[in-house]
C-alpha positions as CSV (number, residue, x, y, z in Angstrom):
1,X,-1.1,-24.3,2.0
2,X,-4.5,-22.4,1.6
3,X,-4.2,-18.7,1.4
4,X,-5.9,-16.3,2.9
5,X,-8.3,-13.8,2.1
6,X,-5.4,-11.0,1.7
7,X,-3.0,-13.3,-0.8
8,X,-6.1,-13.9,-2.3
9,X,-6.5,-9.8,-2.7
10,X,-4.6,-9.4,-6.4
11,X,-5.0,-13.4,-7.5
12,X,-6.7,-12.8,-11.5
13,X,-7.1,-16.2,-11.8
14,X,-10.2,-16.6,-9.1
15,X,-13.8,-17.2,-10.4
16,X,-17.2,-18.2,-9.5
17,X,-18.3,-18.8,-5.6
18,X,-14.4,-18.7,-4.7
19,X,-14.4,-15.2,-6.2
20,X,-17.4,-14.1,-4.6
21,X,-16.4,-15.3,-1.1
22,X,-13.1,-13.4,-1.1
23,X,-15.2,-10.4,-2.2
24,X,-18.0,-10.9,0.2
25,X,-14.7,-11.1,2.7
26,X,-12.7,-8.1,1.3
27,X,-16.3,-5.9,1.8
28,X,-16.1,-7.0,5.2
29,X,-12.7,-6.0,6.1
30,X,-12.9,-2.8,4.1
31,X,-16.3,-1.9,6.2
32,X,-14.1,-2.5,9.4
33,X,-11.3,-0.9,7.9
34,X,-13.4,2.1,7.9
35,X,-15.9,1.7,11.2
36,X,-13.1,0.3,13.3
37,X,-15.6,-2.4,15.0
38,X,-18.9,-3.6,14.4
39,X,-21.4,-6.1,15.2
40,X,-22.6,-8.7,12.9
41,X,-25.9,-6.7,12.8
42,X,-24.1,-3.5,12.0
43,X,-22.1,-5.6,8.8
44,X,-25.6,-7.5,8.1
45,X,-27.7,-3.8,7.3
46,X,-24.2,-2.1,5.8
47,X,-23.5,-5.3,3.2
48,X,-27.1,-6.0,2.9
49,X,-26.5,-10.1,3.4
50,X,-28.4,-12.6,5.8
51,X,-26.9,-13.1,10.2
52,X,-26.2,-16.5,8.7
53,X,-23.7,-15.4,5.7
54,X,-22.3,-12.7,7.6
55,X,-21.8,-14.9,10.8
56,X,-20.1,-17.7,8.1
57,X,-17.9,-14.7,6.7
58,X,-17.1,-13.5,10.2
59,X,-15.8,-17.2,11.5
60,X,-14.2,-18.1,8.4
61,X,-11.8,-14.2,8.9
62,X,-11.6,-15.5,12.7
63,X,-9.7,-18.7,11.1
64,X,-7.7,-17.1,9.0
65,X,-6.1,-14.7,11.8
66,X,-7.9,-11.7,10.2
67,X,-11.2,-11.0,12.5
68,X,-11.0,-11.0,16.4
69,X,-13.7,-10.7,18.8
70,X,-13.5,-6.8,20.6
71,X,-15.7,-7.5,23.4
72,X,-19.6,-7.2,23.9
73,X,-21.9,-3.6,24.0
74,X,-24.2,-3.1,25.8
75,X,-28.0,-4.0,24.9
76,X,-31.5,-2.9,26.2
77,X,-32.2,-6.7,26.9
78,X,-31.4,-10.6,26.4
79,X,-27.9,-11.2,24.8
80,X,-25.5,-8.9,24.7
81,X,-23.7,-8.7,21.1
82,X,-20.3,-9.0,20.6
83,X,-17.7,-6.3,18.4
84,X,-15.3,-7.6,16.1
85,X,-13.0,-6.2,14.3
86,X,-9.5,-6.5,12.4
87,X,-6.5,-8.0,14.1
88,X,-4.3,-5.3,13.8
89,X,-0.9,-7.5,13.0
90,X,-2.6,-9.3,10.7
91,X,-0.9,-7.0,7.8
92,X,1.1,-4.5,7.1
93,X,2.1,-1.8,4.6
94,X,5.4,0.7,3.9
95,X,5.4,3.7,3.4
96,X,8.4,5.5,1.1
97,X,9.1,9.0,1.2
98,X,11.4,10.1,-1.4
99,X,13.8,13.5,-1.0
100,X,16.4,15.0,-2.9
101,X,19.1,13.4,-0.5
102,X,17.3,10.9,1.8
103,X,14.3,8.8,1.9
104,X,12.2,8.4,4.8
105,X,10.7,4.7,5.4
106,X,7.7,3.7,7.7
107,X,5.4,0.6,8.4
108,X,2.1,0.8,9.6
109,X,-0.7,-2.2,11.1
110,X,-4.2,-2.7,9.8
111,X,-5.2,-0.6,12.1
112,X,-3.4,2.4,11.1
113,X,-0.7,2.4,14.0
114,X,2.7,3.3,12.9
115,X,5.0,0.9,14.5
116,X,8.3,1.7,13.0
117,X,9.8,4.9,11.2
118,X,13.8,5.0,9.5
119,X,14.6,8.5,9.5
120,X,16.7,10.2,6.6
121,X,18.0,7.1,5.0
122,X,20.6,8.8,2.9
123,X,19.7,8.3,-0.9
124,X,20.6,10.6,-4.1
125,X,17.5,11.3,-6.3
126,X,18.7,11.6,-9.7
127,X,16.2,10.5,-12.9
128,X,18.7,7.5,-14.1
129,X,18.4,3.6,-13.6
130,X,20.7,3.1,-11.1
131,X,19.0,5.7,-8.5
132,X,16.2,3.6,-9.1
133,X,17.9,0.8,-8.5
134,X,19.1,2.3,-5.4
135,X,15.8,3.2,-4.0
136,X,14.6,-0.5,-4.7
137,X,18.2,-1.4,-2.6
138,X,17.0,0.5,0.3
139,X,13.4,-0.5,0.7
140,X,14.6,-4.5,0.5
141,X,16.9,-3.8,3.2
142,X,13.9,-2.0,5.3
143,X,12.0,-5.4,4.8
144,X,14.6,-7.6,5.7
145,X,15.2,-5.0,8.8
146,X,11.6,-5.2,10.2
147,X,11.4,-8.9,9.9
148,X,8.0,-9.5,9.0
149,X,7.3,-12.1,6.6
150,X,6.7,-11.3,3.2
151,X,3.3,-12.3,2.5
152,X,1.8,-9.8,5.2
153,X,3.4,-7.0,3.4
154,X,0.0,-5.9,1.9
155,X,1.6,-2.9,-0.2
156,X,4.0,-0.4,-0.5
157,X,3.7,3.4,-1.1
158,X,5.6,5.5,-2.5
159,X,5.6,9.5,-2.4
160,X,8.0,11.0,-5.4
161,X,8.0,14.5,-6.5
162,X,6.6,15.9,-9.8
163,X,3.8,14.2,-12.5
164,X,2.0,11.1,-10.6
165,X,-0.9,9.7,-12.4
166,X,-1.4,7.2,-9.3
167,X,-4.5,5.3,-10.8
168,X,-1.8,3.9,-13.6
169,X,1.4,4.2,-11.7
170,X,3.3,6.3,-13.9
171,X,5.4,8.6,-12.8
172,X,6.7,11.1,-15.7
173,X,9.0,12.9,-13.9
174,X,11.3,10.6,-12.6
175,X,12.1,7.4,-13.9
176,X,9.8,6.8,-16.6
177,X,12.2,4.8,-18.6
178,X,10.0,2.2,-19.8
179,X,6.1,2.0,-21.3
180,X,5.6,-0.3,-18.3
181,X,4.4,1.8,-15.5
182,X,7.1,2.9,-12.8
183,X,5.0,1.5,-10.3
184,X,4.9,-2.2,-11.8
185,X,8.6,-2.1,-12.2
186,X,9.2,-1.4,-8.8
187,X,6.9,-4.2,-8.2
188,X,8.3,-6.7,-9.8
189,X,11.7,-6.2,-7.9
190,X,10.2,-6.2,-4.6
191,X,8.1,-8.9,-5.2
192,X,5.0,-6.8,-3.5
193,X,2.2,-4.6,-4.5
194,X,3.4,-0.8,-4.9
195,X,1.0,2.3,-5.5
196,X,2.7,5.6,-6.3
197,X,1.8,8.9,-5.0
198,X,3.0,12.9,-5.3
199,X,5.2,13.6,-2.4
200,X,3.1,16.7,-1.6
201,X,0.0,15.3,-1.9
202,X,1.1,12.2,0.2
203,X,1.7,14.8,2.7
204,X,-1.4,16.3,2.6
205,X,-3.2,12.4,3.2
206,X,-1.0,12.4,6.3
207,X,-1.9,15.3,7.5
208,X,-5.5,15.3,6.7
209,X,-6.1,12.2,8.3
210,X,-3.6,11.6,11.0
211,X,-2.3,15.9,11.8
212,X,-4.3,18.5,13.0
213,X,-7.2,18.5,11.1
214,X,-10.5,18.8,13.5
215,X,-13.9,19.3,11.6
216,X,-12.2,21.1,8.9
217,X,-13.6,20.1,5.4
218,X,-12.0,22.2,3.0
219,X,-8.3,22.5,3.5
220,X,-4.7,23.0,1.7
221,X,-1.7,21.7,2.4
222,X,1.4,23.5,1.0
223,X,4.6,21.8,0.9
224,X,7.4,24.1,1.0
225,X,10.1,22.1,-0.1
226,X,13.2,22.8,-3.2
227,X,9.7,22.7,-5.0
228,X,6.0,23.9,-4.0
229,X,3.5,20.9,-3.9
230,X,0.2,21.8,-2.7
231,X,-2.5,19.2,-1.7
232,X,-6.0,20.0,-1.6
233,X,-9.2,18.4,0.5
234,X,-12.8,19.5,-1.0
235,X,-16.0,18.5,1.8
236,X,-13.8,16.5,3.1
237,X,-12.1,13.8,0.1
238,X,-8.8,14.5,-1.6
239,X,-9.0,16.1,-4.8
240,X,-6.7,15.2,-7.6
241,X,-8.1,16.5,-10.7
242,X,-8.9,14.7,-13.8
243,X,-5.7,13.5,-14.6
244,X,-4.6,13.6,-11.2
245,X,-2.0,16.3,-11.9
246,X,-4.0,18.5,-9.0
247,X,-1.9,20.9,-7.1
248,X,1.3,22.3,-9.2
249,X,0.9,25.6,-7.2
250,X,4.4,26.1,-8.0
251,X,4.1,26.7,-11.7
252,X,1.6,29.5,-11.4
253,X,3.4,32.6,-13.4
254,X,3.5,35.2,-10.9
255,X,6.7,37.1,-11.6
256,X,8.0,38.6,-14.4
257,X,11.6,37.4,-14.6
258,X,14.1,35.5,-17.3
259,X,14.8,32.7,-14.5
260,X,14.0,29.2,-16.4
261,X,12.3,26.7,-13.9
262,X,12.4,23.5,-13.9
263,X,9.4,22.6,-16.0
264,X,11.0,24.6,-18.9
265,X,8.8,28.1,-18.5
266,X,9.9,31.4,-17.2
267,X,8.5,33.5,-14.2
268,X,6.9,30.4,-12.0
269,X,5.9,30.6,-8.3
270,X,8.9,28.1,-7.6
271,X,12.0,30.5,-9.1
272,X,11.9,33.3,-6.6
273,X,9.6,31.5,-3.6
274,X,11.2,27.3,-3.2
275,X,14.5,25.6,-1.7
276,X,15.9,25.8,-4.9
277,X,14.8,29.7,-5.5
278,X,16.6,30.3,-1.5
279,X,19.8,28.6,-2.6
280,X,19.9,29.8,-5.9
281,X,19.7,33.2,-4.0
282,X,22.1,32.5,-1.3
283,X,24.6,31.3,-3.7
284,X,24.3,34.5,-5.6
285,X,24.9,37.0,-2.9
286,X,27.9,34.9,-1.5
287,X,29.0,35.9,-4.8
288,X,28.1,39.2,-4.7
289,X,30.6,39.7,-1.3
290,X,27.9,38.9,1.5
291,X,29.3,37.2,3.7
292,X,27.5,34.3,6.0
293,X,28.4,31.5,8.9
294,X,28.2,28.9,5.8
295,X,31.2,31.1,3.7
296,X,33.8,29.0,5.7
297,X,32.6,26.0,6.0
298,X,31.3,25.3,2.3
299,X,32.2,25.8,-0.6
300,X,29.9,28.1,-2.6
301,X,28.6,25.5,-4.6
302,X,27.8,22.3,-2.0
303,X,26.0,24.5,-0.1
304,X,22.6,23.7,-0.3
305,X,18.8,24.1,1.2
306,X,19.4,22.3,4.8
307,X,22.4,24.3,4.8
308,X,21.1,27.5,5.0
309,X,17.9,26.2,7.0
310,X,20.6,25.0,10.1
311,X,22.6,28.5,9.2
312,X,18.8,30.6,9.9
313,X,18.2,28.5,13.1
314,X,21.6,29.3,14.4
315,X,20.7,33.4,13.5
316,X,22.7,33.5,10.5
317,X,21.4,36.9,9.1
318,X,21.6,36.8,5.5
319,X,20.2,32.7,5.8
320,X,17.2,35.0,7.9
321,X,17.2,37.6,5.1
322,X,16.8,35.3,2.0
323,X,14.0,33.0,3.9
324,X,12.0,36.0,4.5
325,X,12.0,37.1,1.1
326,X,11.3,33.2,-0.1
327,X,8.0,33.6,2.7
328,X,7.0,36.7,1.7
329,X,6.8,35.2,-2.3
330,X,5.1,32.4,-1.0
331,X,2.7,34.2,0.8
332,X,1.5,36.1,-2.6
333,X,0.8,32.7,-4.2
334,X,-1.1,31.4,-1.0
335,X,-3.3,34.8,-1.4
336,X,-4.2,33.6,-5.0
337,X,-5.0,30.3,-4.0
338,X,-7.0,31.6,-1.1
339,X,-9.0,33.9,-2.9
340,X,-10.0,31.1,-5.7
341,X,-10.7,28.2,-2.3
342,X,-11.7,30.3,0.6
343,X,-10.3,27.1,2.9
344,X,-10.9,27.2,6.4
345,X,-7.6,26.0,7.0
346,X,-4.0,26.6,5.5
347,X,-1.1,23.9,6.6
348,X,2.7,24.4,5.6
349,X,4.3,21.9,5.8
350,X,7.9,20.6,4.4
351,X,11.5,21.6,4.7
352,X,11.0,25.1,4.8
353,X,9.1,24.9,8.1
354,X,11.6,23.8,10.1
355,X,12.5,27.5,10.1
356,X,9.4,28.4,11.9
357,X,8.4,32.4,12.4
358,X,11.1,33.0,10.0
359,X,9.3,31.7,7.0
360,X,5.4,32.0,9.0
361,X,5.6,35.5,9.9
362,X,6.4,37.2,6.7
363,X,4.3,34.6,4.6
364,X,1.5,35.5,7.3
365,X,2.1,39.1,6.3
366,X,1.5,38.3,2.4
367,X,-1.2,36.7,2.6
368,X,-2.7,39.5,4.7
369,X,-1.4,41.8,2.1
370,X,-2.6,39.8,-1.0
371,X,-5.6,38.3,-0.3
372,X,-9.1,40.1,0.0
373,X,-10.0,40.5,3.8
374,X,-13.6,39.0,3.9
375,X,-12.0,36.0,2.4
376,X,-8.7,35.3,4.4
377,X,-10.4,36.3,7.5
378,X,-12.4,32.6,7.1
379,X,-8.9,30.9,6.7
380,X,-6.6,29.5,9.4
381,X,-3.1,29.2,9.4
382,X,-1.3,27.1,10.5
383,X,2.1,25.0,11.1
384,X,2.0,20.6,10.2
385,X,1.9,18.7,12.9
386,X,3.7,15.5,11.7
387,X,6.5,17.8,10.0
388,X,9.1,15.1,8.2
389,X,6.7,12.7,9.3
390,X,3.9,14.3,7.2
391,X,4.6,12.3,4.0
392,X,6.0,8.9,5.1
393,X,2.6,8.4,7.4
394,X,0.2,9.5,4.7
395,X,2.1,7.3,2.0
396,X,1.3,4.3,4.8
397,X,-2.3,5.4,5.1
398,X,-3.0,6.2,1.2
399,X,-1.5,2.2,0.5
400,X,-4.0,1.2,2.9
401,X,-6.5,2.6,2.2
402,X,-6.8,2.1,-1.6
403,X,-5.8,-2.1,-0.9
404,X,-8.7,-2.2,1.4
405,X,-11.1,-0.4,0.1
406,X,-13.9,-1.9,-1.9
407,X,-15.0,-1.3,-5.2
């Protein structure tokens, strides 16, 4: 059976005219990717090629259930031209999610339309083998769910926590038990292509590109979360950094405390101002004889961030208490970083959200408090739009864009 331009995407064993078709063909599809629809006039000026090649290119993606006609535009005289532009079920990708204690799965068309989302698929993430082999377990049973054949699957993203270096696939905080990268692993039990990503900063590409973003061109996204993740947009791209470590907000050293964090130092943003800084506290002052709705109904240890988020939402005071004085720690790290960007735009986004003017208000009082006033009176803040949705639709969009997109 001849393949199509897609399975031809990752073949290394293509050369000469053969390899220069499917390229002249992937530039085509990544231009619509892009544009949306075009004319073969528009593709002929943008790729620089001849009506005849383009029009060859063009018929041959109609064949292979890539390209449809759109309709005609309008023209100042004789024939009018036609719009084509990418069947949208032609391909697919999936986007992963990973939490603490579920995962959150997505699939998404080639025209950027999410189509179907699993919601908290429950899932432990622990650093050993057989999570990993868990989270392999649960995105094979997605696939076999949604029913599409395998060969459309174009890629699969996936958003974890910690160190990413996405250009490699390695992830070095979680499961880097081999020297072959995580993401080739993962690929070679699911039998597709698989592109890793931060969790916050596959929030951010959500949000950025599918949340409330306007005109805005220089924006942060915090995700407030056990951890801080921070994604950042500079005139408008995604900035990752050199090593593509961008963003470890949480890790400033802003207090001056004996509390170990997680990445081994003392007195980072993340031990008094995180989920895991909140429960830490809650669990302390249940200790201490405070006394909360959660006391009866946990014990002191299994109690843990979405715990005390439901306990706030249902006006448990010290639940309010603690999350106030997590915003209000937040806030003084979101002055730093808005004095060094001067963003138009703040987003939080994340777990912690779900708590709404609990956690807004007094970070919103921090920042005023913190920052310099010429400088936070240019920045907006303001709430995610997607919420849980944030990272699972930006993981979809970030796999598609990076397969389609020509280089």
């Amino acid at each position: 059976m001849v393949k199509n331009s897609f399975e031809q995407l990752n073949e290394l064993n293509i050369t000469g005219v053969a390899y220069k078709n499917v390229r002249l063909k992937k530039a085509v599809f990544s231009y619509f990717a892009k544009i949306g629809s075009a004319t073969i006039s528009d593709l002929c000026k943008e790729l620089n090629l001849s009506v005849p090649k383009v029009t060859s290119l063009i018929n041959d993606l109609i064949a292979e259930g890539i390209v449809q006609e759109n309709g005609k535009i309008e023209s100042a005289g004789g024939r009018k031209p036609s719009l084509y532009g990418l069947i949208p079920d032609a391909a697919f990708f999936i986007g992963v999610d990973v939490k603490k204690s579920y995962v959150i799965i997505g699939l998404s068309d080639l025209n950027k339309n999410v189509i179907k989302i699993s919601e908290k698929i429950p899932y432990a993430l622990h650093n050993s083998p057989e999570s990993l082999e868990q989270l392999c377990v649960v995105i094979q049973q997605f696939i076999k769910e949604i029913r599409i054949p395998k060969k459309k699957i174009l890629g699969i993203g996936i958003n974890l926590s910690g160190r990413i270096n996405h250009k490699l696939g390695y992830s070095y905080s979680f499961f880097n038990f081999k020297e072959e990268p995580l993401a080739k692993v993962i690929e070679g039990k699911l039998g597709i292509r698989v592109l890793l990503e931060n969790d916050s900063r596959g929030m951010a590409y959500g949000e950025f590109y599918s949340g409330i973003l306007k005109e805005e061109r220089d924006v942060l996204f915090l995700n407030l979360d056990y951890g801080i993740g921070l994604g950042i947009l500079i005139d408008g791209q995604v900035y990752y950094g050199k090593s593509g470590y961008s963003g470890e907000v949480g890790h400033i050293p802003l207090f001056e405390n004996e509390i170990l964090c997680h990445c081994g130092k003392k007195g980072c943003l993340e031990t008094e101002a995180s989920g895991w800084a909140l429960t830490r506290m809650f669990k302390q002052k249940l200790q201490e004889g405070s006394t909360s709705v959660l006391s009866g109904q946990h014990k002191s240890r299994d109690i843990e961030m979405e715990d005390i988020i439901k306990a706030a939402n249902n006006d448990d005071v010290l639940a309010i208490e603690l999350i106030e004085e997590v915003g209000r720690n937040i806030g003084r790290g979101i002055a730093i970083l808005i004095n060094i960007f001067n963003p138009q735009l703040v987003i939080l986004g994340g777990s912690l959200t779900e708590t709404g003017d609990c956690i807004r208000l007094p970070i919103k009082s921090s920042i005023n408090k913190y920052s310099l006033n010429l400088v936070n009176n240019d920045t907006q803040l303001k709430m995610s739009k997607l919420g849980q949705h944030a990272g699972v639709i930006g993981s979809c969009l970030l796999v598609r864009d990076k397969i389609l997109s020509f280089d």
